[in-house]
N, C-alpha and C positions, 0 to 999 in steps of 0.2 A: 706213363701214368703220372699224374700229378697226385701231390700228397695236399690228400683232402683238409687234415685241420692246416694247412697252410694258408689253404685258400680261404678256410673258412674263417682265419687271421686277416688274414689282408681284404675281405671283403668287410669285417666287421670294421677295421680301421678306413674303409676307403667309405663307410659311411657317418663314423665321425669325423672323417677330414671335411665332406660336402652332406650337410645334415641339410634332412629333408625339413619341412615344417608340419607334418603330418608323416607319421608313421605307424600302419593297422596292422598286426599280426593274426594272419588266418592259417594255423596250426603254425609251421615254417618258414609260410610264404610271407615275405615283407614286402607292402604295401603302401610304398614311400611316394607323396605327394606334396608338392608347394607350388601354390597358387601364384607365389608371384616371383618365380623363375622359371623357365619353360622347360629347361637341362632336362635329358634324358635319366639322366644316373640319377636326377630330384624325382621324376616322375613316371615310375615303372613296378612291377610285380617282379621282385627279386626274390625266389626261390633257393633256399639254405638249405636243403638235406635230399638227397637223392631218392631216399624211402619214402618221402611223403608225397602221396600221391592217390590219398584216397578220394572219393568225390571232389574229381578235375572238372568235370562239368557246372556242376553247381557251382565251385570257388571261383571258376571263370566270368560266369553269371555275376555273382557275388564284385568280387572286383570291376567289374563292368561300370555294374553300376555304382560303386565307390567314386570312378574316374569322371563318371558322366557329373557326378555331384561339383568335380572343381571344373568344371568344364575342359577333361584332357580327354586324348587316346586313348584306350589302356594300350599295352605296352609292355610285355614281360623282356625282363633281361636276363639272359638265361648264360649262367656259368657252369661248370665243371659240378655246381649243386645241384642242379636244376634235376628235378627226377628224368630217367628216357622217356616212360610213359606221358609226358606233358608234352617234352617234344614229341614224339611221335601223333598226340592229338594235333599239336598244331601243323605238324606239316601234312597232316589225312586233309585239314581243312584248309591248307593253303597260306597260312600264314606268312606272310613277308620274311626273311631275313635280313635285317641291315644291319652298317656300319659296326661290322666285326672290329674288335680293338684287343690289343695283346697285351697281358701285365709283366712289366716286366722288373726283375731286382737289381742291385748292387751291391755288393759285400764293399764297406767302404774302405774297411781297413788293407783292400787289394789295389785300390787307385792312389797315385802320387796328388795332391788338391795343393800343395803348397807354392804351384806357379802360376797359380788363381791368386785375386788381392783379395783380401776383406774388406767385405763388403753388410755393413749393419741395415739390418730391414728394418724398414717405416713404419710407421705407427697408423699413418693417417690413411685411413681404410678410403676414404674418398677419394683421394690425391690417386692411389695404385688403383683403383676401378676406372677411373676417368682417363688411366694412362693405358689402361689394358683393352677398353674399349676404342681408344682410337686407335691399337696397335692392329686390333684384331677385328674381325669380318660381325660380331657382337654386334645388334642394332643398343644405341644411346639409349635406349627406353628402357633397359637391362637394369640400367643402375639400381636402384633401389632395392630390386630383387637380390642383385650378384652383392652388394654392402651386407643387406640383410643375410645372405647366406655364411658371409667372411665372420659377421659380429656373433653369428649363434655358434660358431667353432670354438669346441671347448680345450680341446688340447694347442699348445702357442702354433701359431701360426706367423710366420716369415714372409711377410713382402716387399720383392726387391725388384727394382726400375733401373734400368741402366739411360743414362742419356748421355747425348752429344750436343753441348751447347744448349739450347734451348729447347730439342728434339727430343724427342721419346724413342727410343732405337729398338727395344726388348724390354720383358717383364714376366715374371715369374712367381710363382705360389708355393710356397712349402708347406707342409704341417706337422711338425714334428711331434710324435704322438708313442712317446716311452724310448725303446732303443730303434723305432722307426722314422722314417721320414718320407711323406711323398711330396712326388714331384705334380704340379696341376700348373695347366694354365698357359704354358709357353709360350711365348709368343713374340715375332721378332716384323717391325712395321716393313710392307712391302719392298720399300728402295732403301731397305737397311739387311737385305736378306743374303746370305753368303758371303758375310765379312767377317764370322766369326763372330758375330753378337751373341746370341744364343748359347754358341759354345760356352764363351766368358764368364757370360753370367749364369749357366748354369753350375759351371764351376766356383762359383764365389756361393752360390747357394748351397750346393754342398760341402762345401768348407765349414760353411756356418753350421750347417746339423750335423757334422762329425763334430763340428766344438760344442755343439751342444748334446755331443751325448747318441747320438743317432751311430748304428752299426750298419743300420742297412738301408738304402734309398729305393723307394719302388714308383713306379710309374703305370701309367696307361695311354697306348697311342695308337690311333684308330689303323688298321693295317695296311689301309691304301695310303698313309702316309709316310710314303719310305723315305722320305728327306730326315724326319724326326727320328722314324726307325734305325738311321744307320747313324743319327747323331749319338744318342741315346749307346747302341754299338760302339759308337767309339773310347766309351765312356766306362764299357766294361758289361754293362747290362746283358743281363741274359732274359731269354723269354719262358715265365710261369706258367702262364696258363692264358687262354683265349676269351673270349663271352662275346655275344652277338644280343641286339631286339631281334624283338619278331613284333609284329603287327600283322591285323587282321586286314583282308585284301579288300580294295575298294570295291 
């Protein structure tokens, strides 16, 4: 059984870490949309309280057309909040499940970080977008949106780039947000993969949020990604709790 105000902790900070540019509340359900970044976790019906659950049909309705106004899917992201009676509509009508992703913590003060170097995060919110997009699978067109998402974060946020020479090898996202920290972003460039990049600088990131006061590191990593998943495990991470979308079948 997961401990519910936990989650409901860590979904409130994993929405100030990647704030949306529009956010509706219809009773519970949060109704997070930004138009110029496509991110699932920006653009979905996230469901906070398990009880709420009265007229699912019409908030369905209701959100529908919310989604249709920025020109999205809708799209619910449904956690350990989400009432059963909403899943159980969606799966009467078929709705898709996808890319399940597992959140997972660190008690920091259990890990040794002192054979990690320090490593000081950048300032220049351009410089790490430009470095993370050419690491990762991210089409260039992103920029603007993923800058725009990094400058509306309000609690400090940590951006660190490891390079080799001239090369961009790995790059990572903090957000340090009171005695927490998450992890976003990871990302290590194809013919740099398996040499312990990622490990590295994950560890010089969290070096930095335990000096900065962070107790606990949390993450999220899609579940078919077991390379990340057993990195993450090496690290001490244990797994919180699960969330999957759902979308409606073509």
């Amino acid at each position: 059984m997961q401990s519910l105000p936990q989650v409901r902790r860590l979904e409130a900070v994993s929405f100030r870490s990647f704030p949306s540019t529009s956010t509706h509340y219809d009773g519970t359900w949060a109704i997070r949309l930004t138009a110029g970044h496509p991110a699932k976790r920006l653009n979905s019906v996230n469901p906070l309280d398990p009880s709420d659950h009265a007229y699912i049909d019409a908030r369905i309705e209701l959100a529908k057309r919310k989604f249709e106004s920025f020109g999205r899917e809708l799209i619910f992201r449904q956690s350990p909040l989400a009432p059963p009676e909403l899943e159980d509509i969606l799966d009467d009508r078929g709705w898709l499940r996808f890319d399940e992703s597992i959140v997972m913590m660190l008690d920091l003060s259990s890990v040794d970080l002192s054979v990690h170097r320090d490593h000081v995060p950048m300032k220049d919110i351009g410089y790490w977008a430009d470095s993370f997009l050419q690491l990762s699978s991210e089409k260039k067109s992103s920029k603007p949106g993923l800058v725009e998402v990094i400058q509306s974060i309000q609690p400090t946020c940590g951006l660190f780039v490891k390079n080799e020479g001239d090369n961009h090898v790995a790059a990572v996202r903090c957000v340090h947000d009171n005695d927490l920290v998450g992890i976003f972003d990871l990302v290590t460039g194809n013919s740099h993969q398996r040499q312990g990049h990622a490990s590295s600088l994950m560890g010089s990131a969290l070096k930095w949020a335990k000096q900065s006061g962070s107790k606990h590191a949390w993450l999220q990593v899609v579940a078919e990604n077991t390379a990340a998943f057993e990195l993450y495990k090496s690290f001490g991470f244990e797994e919180l709790y699960r969330y999957s979308y759902r979308k409606a079948p073509v």
